[in-house]
C-alpha positions in Angstrom: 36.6 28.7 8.5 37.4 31.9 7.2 39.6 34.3 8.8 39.2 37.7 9.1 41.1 40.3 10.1 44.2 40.7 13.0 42.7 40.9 16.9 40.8 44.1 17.1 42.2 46.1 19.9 39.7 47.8 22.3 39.3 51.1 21.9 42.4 53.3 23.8 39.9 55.5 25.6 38.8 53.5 28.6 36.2 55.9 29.9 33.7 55.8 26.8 35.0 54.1 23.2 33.0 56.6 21.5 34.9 59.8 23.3 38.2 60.0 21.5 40.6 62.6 23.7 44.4 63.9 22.6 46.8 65.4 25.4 46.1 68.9 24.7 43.1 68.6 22.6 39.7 69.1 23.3 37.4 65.8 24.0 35.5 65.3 20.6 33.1 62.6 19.5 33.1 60.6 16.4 30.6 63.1 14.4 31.2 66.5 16.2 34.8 67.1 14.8 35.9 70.3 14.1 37.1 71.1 10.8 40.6 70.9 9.8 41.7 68.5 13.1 43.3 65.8 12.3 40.8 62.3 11.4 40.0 60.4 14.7 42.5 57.5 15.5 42.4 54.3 13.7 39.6 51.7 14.3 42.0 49.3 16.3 43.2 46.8 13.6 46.6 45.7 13.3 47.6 45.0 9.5 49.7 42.3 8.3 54.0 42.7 7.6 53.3 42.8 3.5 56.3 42.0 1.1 57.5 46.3 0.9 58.9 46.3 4.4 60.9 43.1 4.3 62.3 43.6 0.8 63.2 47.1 2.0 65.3 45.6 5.1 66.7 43.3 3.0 68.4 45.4 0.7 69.1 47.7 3.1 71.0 45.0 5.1 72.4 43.5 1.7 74.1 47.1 0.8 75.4 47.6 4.5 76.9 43.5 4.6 78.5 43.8 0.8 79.7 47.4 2.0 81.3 45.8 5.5 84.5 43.8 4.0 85.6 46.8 1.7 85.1 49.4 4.5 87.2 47.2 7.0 89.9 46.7 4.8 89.9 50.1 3.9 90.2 51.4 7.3 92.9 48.8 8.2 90.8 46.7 10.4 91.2 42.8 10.4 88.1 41.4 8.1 85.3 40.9 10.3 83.8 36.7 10.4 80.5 35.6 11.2 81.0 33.7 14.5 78.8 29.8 14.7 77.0 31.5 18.3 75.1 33.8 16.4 74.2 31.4 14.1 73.0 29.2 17.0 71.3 32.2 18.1 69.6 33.3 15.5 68.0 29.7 15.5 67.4 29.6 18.7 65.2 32.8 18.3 63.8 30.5 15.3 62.7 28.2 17.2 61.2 30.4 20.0 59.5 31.9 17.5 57.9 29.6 16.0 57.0 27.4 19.3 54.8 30.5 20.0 53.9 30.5 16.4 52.3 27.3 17.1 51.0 27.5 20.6 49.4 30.8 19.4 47.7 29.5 16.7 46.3 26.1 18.7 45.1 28.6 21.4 43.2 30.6 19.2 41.9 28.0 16.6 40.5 26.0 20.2 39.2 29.3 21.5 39.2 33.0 20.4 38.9 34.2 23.1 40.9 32.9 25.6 44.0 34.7 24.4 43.9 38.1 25.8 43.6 41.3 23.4 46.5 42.8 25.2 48.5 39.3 24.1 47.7 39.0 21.2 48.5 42.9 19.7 52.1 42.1 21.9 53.2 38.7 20.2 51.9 40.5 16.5 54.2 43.6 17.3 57.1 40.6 18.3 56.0 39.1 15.3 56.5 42.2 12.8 60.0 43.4 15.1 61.4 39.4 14.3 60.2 39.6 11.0 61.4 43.1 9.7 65.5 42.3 12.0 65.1 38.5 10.4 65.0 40.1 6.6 67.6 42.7 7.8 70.3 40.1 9.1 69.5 37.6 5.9 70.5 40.5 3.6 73.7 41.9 5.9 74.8 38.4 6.1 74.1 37.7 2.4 76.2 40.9 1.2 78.6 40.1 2.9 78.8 36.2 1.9 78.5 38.1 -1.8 81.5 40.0 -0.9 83.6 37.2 0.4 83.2 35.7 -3.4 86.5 35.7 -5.3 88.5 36.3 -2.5 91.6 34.9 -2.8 92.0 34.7 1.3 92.4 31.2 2.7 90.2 32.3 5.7 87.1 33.6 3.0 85.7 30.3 2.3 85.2 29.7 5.7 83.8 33.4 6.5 81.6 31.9 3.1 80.1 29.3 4.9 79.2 30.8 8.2 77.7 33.6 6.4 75.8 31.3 4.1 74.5 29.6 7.5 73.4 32.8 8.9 71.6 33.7 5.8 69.5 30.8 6.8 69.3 31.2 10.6 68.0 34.9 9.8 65.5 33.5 7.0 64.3 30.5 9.0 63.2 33.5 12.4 61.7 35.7 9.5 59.3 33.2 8.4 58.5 32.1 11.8 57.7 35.6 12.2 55.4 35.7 10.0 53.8 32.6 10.9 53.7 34.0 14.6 52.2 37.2 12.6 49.2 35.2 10.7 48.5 33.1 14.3 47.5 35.6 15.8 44.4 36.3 13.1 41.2 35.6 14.6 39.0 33.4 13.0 35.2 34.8 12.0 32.7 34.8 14.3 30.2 31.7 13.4 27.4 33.6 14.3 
């Protein structure tokens, strides 16, 4: 069974999918557009998180964790530690994640249609938000476990640890994420 492509959305003008209207604009259809307006909206396909985005978060989040311990210190604030709750929370959201990952996925593979269009285009946007704040937290948390290396601080190989943990609290929710992502892919129609 191949899949295809994300749930196609149904078309944002209610009134006729072929009349496409902008507040302010004049109604046009798909062949009488005017030259030099701007093309027609997209056909209603959701595309998948790719690898750009979440190596982008990540390093933007690995710059501003490294960046945290020196900036801190250099203010004169006490070092800031990674507390175990948002370790727990972060896999909590895992797991929440994922246990929709799941149910999404058995819902659709049973029937494709009995998850509603409006559903499925909100659990892919939760999907890409938990994916793109998972690979931002797993590279804040990881700079600053980086910075906590060679610290000669009693308290950093503890702050170590907890970062190190959070690094894979904040992995484990992106790649349940994802899996929540490619769930909600709908399968080709047989026919």
């Amino acid at each position: 069974m191949a899949v295809s492509s994300f749930v196609r959305t149904s078309s944002w003008n209610s009134a006729d999918p072929r009349v496409s209207h902008r507040p302010g604009r004049p109604l046009t259809t798909p062949g009488s557009s005017e030259a030099g307006s701007p093309p027609d909206p997209p056909s209603g396909q959701i595309a998948a998180t790719g690898p750009r985005p979440l190596v982008v978060a990540g390093v933007l989040g690995l710059v501003l964790g490294w960046g945290m311990r020196p900036l801190t210190l250099q203010l004169g604030y006490a070092e800031p530690r990674v507390a175990l709750l948002s370790v727990a929370l972060l896999l909590f959201a895992a797991a929440i994640v994922g246990a929709t990952a799941l149910l999404t996925r058995r819902t659709v593979r049973r029937d494709r249609f009995a998850l509603a269009h409006h559903q499925a285009v909100n659990r892919v946007a939760l999907g890409k938000a938990c994916a793109l704040v998972g690979a931002f937290l797993a590279g804040g948390y990881l700079g600053y476990a980086v910075a906590q290396l060679g610290v000669a601080d009693p308290g950093a190989s503890t702050r170590l640890w907890h970062a190190g943990l959070a690094v894979l609290a904040a992995t484990l929710l992106c790649l349940a994420a994802l899996q929540l992502e490619q769930a909600c892919r709908v399968p080709d129609d047989p026919d």
